[in-house]
C-alpha positions, 0 to 999 in steps of 0.5 A: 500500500501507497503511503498518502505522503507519495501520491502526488495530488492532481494541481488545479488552480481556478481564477475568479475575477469579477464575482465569476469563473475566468479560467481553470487550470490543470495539467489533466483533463478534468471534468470542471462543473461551476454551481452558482448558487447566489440568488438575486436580491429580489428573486421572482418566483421563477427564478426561486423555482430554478433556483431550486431544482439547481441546487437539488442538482448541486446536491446530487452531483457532491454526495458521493465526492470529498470537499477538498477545499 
């Protein structure tokens, strides 16, 4: 078995400006999704609803991976 101290962990660097996602960066391919989750201040009902089934969305996706940051 590997000791943890040997693996070497994948970089990835990810460069908001602005309040949004302007690039991501790695030496791998990776499978990058970005979940903006902030609500207007003044959300109408359709956008609460959207909001909503983006977030059950975001859920689904994260049960089965480890926040890492």
């Amino acid at each position: 078995m590997e000791n943890s101290k040997d693996v070497r962990m994948s970089k990835v660097i990810i460069h908001v400006e602005g309040g949004l996602v302007q690039a991501v960066y790695s030496k791998e391919e990776l499978d990058v999704q970005v979940y903006d989750l902030d609500m207007p201040d003044f959300a109408t009902k359709t956008e609460i609803e959207s909001m909503k089934t983006i977030t059950a969305e975001f859920e689904s996706e994260i049960k089965d991976l480890q926040q890492i940051y």
